[in-house]
RODREN-312932 format. One record per residue (C-alpha): x, z, y; residue in three letters. Coordinates in steps of 0.5 Angstrom, whole numbers, padded with zeros to 4 digits, always signed. Example, Ala and Ser with C-alpha at 12.3 -4.5 7.8 and 13.67 -1.06 7.14 Angstrom:
<nodes>
+0025+0016-0009ALA +0027+0014-0002SER 
</nodes>
This chain:
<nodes>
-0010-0008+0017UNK -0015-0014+0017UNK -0019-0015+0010UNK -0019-0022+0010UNK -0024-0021+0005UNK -0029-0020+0011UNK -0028-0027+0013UNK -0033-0032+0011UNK -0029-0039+0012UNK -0036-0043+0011UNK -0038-0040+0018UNK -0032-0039+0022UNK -0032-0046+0021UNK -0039-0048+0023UNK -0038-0044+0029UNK -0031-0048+0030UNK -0033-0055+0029UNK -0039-0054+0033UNK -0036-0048+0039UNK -0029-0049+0038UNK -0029-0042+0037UNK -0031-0037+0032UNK -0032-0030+0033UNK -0030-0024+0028UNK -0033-0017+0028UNK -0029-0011+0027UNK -0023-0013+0023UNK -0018-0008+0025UNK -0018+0000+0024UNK -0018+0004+0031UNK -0011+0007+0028UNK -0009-0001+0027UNK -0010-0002+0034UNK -0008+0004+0037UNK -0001+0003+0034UNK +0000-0003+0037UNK -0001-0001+0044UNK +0004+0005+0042UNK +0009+0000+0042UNK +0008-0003+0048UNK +0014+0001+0051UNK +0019-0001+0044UNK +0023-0006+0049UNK +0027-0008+0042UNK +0021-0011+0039UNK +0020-0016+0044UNK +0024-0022+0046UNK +0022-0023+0053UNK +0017-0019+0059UNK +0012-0024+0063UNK +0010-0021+0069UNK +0003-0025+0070UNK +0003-0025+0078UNK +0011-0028+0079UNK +0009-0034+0075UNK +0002-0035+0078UNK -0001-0034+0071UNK -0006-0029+0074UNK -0005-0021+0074UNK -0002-0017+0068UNK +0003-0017+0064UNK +0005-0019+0057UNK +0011-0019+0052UNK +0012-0023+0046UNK +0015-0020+0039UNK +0021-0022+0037UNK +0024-0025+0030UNK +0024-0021+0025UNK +0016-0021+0028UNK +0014-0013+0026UNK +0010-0013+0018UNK +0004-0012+0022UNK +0005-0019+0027UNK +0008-0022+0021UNK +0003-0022+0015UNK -0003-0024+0020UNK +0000-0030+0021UNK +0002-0032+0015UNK -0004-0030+0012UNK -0009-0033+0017UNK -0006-0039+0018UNK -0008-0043+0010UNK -0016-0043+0011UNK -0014-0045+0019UNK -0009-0051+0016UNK -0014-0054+0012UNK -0020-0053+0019UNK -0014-0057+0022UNK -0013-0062+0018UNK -0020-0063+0017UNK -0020-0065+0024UNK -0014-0069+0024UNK -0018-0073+0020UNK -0024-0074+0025UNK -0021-0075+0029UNK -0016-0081+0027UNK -0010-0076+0029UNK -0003-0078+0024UNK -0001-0071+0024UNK -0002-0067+0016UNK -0001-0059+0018UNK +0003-0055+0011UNK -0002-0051+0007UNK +0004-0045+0008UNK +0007-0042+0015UNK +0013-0042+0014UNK +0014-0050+0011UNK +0010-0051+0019UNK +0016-0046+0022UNK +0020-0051+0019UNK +0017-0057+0023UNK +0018-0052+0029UNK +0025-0050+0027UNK +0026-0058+0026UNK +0024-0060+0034UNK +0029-0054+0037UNK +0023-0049+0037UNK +0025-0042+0034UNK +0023-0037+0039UNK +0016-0033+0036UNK +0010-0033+0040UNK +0006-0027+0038UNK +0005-0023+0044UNK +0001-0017+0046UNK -0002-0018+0053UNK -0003-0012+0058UNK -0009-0011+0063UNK -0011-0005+0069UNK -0015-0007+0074UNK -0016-0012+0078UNK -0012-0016+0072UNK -0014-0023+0070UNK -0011-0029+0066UNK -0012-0036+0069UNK -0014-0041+0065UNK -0008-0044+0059UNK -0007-0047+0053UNK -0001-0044+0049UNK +0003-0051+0047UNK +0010-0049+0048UNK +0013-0055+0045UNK +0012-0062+0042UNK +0009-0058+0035UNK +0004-0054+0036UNK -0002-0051+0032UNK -0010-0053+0034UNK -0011-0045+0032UNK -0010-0038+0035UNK -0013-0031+0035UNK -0013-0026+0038UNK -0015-0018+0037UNK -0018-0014+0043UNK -0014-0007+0042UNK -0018-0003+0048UNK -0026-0002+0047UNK -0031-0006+0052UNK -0035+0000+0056UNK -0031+0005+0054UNK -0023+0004+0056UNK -0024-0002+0061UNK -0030-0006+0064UNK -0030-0013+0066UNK -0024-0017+0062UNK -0029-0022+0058UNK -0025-0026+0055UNK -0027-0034+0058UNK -0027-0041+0055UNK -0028-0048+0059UNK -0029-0054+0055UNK -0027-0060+0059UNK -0032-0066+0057UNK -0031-0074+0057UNK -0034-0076+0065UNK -0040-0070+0064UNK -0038-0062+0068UNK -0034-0058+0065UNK -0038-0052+0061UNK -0035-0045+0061UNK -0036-0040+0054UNK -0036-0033+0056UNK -0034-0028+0050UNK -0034-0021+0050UNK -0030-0018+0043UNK -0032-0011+0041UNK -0025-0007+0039UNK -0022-0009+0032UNK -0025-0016+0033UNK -0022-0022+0033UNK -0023-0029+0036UNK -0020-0035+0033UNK -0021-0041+0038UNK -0018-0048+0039UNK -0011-0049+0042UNK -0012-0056+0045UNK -0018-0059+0044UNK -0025-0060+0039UNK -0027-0065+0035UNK -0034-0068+0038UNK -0038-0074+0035UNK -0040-0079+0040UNK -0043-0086+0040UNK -0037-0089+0038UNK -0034-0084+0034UNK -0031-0076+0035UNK -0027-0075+0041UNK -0023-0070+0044UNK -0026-0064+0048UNK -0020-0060+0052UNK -0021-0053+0051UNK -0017-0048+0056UNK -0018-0041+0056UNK -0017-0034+0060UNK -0018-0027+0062UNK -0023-0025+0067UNK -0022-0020+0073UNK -0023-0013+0070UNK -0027-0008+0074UNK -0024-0002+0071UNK -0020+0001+0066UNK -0014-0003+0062UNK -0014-0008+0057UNK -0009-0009+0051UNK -0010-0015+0046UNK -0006-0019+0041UNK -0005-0026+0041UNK -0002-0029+0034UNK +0000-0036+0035UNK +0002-0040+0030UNK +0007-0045+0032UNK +0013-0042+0036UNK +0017-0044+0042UNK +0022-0050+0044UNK 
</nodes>
């Protein structure tokens, strides 16, 4: 399971502030990552199945956990989430944004909650080829947290080929610039839910991030996607 202890905060929000992205290598065993795709088929863990192509949100399929989320989900999101709500608040802050994210998950579930948002969001995304994710951000509801991650589960070159994962940030009267990100197997990419705090002339101002999912050219892809918030 992920070692919180290989993460160095400092520069996972150096590269947050300045990319609205932040990439961390290896932090989840191979037998980690196989035990989650051989759940994939244990219906009674999920709440609800997507299929991508039905709703136009590309090619794929993914499925979201059910509460009570498995120990593994569970722990993710409530360890990740405390060092995040401080990056959080700090650009709240810059931003001149009247919103204070609590230091523990569950007191933020409880903001959900108050809003009628009780359904969990964690998921796990499955990809074969020619499966592509177009571009999204995951909010769901009134509450939602400027941080998600997610964990590719498959091995780039070896399981599947293409699939890179894609974000585009949309800047204030300038073209849109577009980040292509290739995790290995067990890394992790924690990346902005909405938008970024960018300095400009007259202060920060929001960047609008969306992301999504490349067509893969071979193979098939599996991934987890922890988000913090749940939905109305």
């Amino acid at each position: 399971m992920l070692d919180l202890k290989t993460i160095n905060w400092k520069v996972t929000q150096a590269s947050l502030n300045e990319k609205g992205y932040a990439v961390i290598p290896s932090v989840m065993s191979e037998s980690d990552c196989q035990n989650l795709i051989n759940n994939y088929k244990t219906e009674t863990i999920y709440r609800s199945t997507i299929n991508m192509e039905r709703y136009r949100f590309g090619k794929g399929e993914y499925k979201y956990y059910n509460y009570p989320l498995p120990q593994q989900i569970q722990t993710l999101r409530e360890n990740l989430y405390p060092a995040l709500a401080k990056i959080a608040n700090e650009w709240m802050s810059l931003l001149g944004v009247d919103v204070t994210f609590p230091i523990l998950h569950n007191e933020f579930i409880e903001e959900c909650h108050s809003k009628n948002q009780h359904r969990p969001t964690p998921l796990i995304l499955h990809y074969q080829i020619g499966g592509f994710n177009t571009l999204h951000q995951d909010l769901y509801g009134e509450v939602y947290f400027p941080f998600q991650v997610v964990f590719l589960l498959s091995e780039h070159g070896g399981e599947f080929e293409g699939g890179e994962f894609i974000l585009i940030e949309q800047l204030p009267r300038a073209q849109s610039r577009a980040q292509v990100i290739q995790l290995n197997k067990g890394g992790a990419l924690i990346f902005t839910t909405n938008f970024r705090p960018v300095k400009g002339n007259k202060g920060y101002y929001r960047a609008k991030i969306k992301h999504g999912i490349s067509s893969l050219t071979s193979g098939e892809r599996y991934a987890l996607g922890i988000i913090f918030h749940d939905a109305g």
